[in-house]
NUVEXZA-908072 format. One line per 4 residues: their letters; for each residue z, x negated, y of C-alpha. Coordinates in Angstrom, 1 decimal, decimal comma, m for minus. Layout:
A> Z:X:Y  ...
This chain:
XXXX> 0,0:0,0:0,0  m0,7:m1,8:3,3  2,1:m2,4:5,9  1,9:m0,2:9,0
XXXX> 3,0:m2,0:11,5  4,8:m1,1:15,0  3,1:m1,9:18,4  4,7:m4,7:19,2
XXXX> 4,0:m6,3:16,2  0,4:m4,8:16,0  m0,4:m6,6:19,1  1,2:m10,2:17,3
XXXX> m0,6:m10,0:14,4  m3,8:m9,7:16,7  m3,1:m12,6:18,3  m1,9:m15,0:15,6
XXXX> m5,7:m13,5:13,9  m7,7:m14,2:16,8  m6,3:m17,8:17,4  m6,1:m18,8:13,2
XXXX> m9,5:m17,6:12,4  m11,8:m17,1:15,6  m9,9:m20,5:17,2  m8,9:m22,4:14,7
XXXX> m5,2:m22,9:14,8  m3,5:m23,9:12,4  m0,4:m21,4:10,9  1,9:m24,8:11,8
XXXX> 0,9:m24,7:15,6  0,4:m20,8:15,8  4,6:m20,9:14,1  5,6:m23,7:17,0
XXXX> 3,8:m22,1:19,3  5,5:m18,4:19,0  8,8:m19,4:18,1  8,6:m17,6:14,7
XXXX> 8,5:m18,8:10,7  5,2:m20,1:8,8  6,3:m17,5:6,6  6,1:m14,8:9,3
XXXX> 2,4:m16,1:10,7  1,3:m16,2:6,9  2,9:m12,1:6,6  1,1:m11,2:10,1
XXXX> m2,3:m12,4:8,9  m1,7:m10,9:5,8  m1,2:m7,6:7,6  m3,8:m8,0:10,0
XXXX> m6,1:m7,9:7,2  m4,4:m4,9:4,9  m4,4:m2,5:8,0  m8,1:m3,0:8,9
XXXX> m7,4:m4,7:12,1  m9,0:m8,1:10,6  m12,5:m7,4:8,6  m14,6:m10,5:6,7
XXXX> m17,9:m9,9:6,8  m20,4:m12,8:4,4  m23,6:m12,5:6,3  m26,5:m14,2:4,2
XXXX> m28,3:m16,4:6,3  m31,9:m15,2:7,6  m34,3:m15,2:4,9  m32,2:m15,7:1,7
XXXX> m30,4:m13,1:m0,4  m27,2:m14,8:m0,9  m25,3:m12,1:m3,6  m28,4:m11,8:m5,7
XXXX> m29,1:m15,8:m5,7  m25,2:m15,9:m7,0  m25,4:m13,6:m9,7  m28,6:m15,4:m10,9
XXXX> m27,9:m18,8:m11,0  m24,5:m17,9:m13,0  m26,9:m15,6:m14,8  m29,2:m18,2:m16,2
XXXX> m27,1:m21,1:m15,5  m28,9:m22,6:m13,0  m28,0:m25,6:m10,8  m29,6:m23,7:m8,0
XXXX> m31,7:m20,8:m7,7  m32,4:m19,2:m4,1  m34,1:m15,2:m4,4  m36,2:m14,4:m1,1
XXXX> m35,5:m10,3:m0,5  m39,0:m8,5:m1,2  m41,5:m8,8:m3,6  m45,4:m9,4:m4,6
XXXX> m47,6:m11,2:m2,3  m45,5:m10,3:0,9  m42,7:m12,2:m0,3  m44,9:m15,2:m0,4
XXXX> m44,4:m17,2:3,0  m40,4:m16,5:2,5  m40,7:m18,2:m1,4  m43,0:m21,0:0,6
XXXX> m40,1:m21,7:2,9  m37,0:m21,5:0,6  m38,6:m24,1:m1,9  m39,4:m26,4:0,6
XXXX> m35,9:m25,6:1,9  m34,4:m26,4:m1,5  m36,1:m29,6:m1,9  m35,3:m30,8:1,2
XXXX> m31,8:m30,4:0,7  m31,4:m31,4:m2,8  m34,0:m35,0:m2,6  m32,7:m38,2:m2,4
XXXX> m33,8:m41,8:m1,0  m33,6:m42,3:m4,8  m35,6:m39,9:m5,9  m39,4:m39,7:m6,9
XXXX> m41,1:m36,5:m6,8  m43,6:m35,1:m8,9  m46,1:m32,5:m8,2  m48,7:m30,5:m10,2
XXXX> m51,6:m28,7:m9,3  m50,0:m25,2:m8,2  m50,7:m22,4:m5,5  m47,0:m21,8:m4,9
XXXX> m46,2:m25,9:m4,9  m49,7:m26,2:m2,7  m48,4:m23,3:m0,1  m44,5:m24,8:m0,2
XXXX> m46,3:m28,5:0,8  m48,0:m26,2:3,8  m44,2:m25,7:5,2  m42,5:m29,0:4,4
XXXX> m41,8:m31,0:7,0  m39,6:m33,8:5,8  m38,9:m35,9:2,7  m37,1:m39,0:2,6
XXXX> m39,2:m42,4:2,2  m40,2:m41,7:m1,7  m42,6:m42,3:m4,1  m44,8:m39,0:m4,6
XXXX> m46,8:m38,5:m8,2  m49,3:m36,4:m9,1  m48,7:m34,3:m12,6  m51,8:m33,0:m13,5
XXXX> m55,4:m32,6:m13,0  m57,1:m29,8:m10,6  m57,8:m26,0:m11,3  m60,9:m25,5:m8,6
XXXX> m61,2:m21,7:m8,4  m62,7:m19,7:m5,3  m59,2:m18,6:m4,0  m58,0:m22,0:m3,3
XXXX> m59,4:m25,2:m1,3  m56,7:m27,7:m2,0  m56,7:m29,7:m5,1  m53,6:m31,4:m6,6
XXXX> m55,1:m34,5:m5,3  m54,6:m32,9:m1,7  m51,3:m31,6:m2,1  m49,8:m34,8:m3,4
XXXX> m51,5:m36,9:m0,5  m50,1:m34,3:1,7  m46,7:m34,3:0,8  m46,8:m38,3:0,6
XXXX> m47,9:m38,4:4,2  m44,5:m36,6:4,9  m42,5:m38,9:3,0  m44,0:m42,3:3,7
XXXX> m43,3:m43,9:0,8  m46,6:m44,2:m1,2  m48,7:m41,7:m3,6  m50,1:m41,9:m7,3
XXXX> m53,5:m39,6:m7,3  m55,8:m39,3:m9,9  m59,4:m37,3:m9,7  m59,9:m35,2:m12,9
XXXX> m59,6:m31,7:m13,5  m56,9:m30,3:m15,2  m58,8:m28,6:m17,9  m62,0:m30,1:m19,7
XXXX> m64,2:m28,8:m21,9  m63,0:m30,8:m24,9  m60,4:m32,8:m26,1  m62,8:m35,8:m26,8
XXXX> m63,6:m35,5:m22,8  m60,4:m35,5:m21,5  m59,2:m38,7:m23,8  m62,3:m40,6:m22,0
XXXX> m61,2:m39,1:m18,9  m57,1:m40,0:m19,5  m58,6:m43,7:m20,6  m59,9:m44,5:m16,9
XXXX> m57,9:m46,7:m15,2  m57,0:m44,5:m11,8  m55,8:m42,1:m13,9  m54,0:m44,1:m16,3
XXXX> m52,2:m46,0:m13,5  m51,2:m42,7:m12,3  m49,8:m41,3:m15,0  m48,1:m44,0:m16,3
XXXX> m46,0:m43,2:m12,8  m45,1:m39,6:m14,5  m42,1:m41,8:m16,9  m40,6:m42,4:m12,9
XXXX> m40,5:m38,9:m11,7  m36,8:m37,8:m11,5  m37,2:m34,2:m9,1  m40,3:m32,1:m9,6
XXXX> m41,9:m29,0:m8,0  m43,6:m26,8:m10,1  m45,1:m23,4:m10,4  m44,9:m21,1:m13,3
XXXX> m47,7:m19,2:m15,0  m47,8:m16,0:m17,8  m50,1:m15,8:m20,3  m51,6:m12,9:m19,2
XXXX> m54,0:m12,1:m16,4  m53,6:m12,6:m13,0  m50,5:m14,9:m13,3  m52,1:m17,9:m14,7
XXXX> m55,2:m20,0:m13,2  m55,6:m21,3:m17,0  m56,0:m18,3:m18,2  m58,8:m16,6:m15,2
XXXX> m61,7:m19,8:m16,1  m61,1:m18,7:m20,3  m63,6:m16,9:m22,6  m61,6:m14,1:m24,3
XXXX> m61,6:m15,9:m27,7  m60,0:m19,1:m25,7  m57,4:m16,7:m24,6  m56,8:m15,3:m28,0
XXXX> m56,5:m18,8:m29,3  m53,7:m19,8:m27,1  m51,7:m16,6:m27,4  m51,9:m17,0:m31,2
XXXX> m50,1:m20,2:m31,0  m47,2:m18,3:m29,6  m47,7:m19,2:m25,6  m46,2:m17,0:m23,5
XXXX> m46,1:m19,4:m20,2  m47,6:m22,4:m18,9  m46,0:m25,3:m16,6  m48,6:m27,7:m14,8
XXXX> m51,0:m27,4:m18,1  m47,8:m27,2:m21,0  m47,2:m24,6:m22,7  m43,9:m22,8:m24,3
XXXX> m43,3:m20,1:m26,2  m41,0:m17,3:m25,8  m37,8:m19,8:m26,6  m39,4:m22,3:m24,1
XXXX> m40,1:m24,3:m27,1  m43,2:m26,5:m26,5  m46,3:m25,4:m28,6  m49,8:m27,2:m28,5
XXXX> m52,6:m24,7:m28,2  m56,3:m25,3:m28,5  m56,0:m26,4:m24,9  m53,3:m28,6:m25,2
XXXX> m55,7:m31,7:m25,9  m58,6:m30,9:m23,4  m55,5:m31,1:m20,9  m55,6:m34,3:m17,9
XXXX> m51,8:m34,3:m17,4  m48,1:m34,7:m18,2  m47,1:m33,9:m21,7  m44,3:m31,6:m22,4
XXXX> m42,0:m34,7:m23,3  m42,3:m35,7:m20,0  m41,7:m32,5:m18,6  m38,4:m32,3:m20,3
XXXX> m37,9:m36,0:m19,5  m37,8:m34,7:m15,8  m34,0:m35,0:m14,7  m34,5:m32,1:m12,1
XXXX> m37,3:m29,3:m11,9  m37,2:m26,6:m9,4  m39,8:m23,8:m10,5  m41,7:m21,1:m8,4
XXXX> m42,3:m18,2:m9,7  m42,2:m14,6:m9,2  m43,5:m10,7:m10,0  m42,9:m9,1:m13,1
XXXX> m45,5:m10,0:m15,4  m43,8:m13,7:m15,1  m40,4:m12,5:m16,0  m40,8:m13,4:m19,9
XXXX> m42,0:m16,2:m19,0  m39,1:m17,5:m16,5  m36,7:m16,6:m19,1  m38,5:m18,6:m21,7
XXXX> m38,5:m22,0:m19,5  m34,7:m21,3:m18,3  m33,8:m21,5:m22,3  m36,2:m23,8:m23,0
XXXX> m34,8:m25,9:m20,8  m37,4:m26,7:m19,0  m36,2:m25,6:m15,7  m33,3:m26,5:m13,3
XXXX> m33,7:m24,6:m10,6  m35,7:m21,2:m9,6  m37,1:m20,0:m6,4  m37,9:m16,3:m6,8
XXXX> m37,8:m12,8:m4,8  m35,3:m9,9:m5,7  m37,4:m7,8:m7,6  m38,0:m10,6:m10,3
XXXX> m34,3:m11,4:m9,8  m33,0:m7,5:m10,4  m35,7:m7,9:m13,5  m34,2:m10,9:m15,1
XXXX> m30,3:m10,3:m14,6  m31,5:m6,6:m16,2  m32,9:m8,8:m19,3  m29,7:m11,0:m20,1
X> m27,1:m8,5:m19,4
């Protein structure tokens, strides 16, 4: 039941609030100052707060939705996971700028950062605007498709011009027409030397892709047999060309060896990845790569956030 208190002491317990929590007094100072007990400032504030008088209010900051991005990370067990309020493609420029905001905050001077080809990692590279002096690696080959005039090649040299400190590019795309082809094309030296850089990548960027359509680049350039293969072999997602099934196992597809770009080894070998990914055809397959361990951290909006705490509770 909450103490009523008198007017007299009505109008202390509004002061002792006002100068503890909007000034920052300490209860020791706020006691000398009054000529009354610790005891008795602790009791006021205490009262302050029971009768209404006092009311907290956790405003999330612009941009970020604070409770959801809570319950999610504990969810999932995420080391940090950020949920933008909105959804589909309006959401996108608020995704954009919480990634970028995330990396930012969580880099290092010791870290080096690997980047795939992507549309989300592309349009987060379009906000950043600082890194620390690191290394910068590219992860895979290109997907060229209509919608999109930046190649991994671009976003990597774009991202290294921010951080100063030297980029690995390669020229190849990500997906060849066979496996014989894309061993010749790992075997020249530019992209060799590049990837050989992937064993040094410690924080990566990386978006997520369904396998179904609309939600993966892969899948849009595939003849409907290709398609078939791969979802036969158990794939349910793919990550910068690897793909995992729905316990984010690993599995090699017919694609797997026409791929130019980090293995799934490497991917795991990763010590921190922050995904991008969101809508609910993608769900499955954010769930997958969270068990699979294959992701650290998750950027996402609150309608894929509703539809994943709904799938583990």
């Amino acid at each position: 039941m909450s103490e009523v208190l008198g007017p007299s002491e009505a109008v202390l317990a509004a002061a002792v609030a006002r100068r503890h929590l909007l000034e920052g007094e300490s209860k020791v100072d706020l006691a000398t100052s009054l000529g009354i007990s610790r005891f008795k400032v602790a009791r006021l504030l205490e009262a302050a707060r029971e009768s209404g008088m006092v009311k907290i209010e956790i405003v999330s900051p612009l941009g970020i939705d604070t409770t959801r991005s809570g319950e999610l990370r504990e969810a999932l067990g995420l080391q940090h996971c950020v949920v933008v309020p909105g959804s589909g493609a309006q959401a996108d420029p608020g995704v954009s700028a919480a990634a970028a905001a995330l990396l930012t905050e969580i880099v290092t001077d010791r870290d080096v950062l690997g980047l795939p080809w992507s549309r989300s990692v592309s349009r987060m590279v379009d906000v950043l605007q600082s890194l620390p002096e690191i290394p910068v690696v590219q992860l895979s080959g290109a997907m060229v498709t209509p919608e999109e005039d930046s190649s991994s090649v671009d976003v990597v040299r774009r991202a290294g011009r921010i951080a100063g400190g030297g980029r690995h590019v390669f020229y190849s795309p990500l997906l060849l027409d066979d496996a014989a082809s894309a061993e010749v094309m790992r075997r020249q030296p530019p992209v060799r030397q590049a990837l050989d850089h992937v064993a040094d990548v410690t924080l990566a960027v990386i978006g997520l892709g369904a396998w179904a359509p609309d939600v993966s680049t892969i899948y849009e350039v595939l003849s409907p047999a290709e398609r078939k293969a791969v979802t036969k072999a158990g794939a349910v997602g793919e990550a910068a060309g690897v793909f995992f099934d729905a316990d984010g196992v690993v599995v090699d597809t017919p694609l797997t060896a026409r791929i130019v770009g980090l293995t799934g080894s490497q991917l795991h070998g990763i010590r921190h990845v922050i995904a991008i990914a969101h809508g609910p055809q993608k769900v499955k397959a954010i769930g997958a790569a969270v068990r699979g361990g294959l992701i650290d951290s998750l950027v996402t909006t609150a309608d894929t956030a509703d539809a994943l705490l709904a799938s583990v509770a």
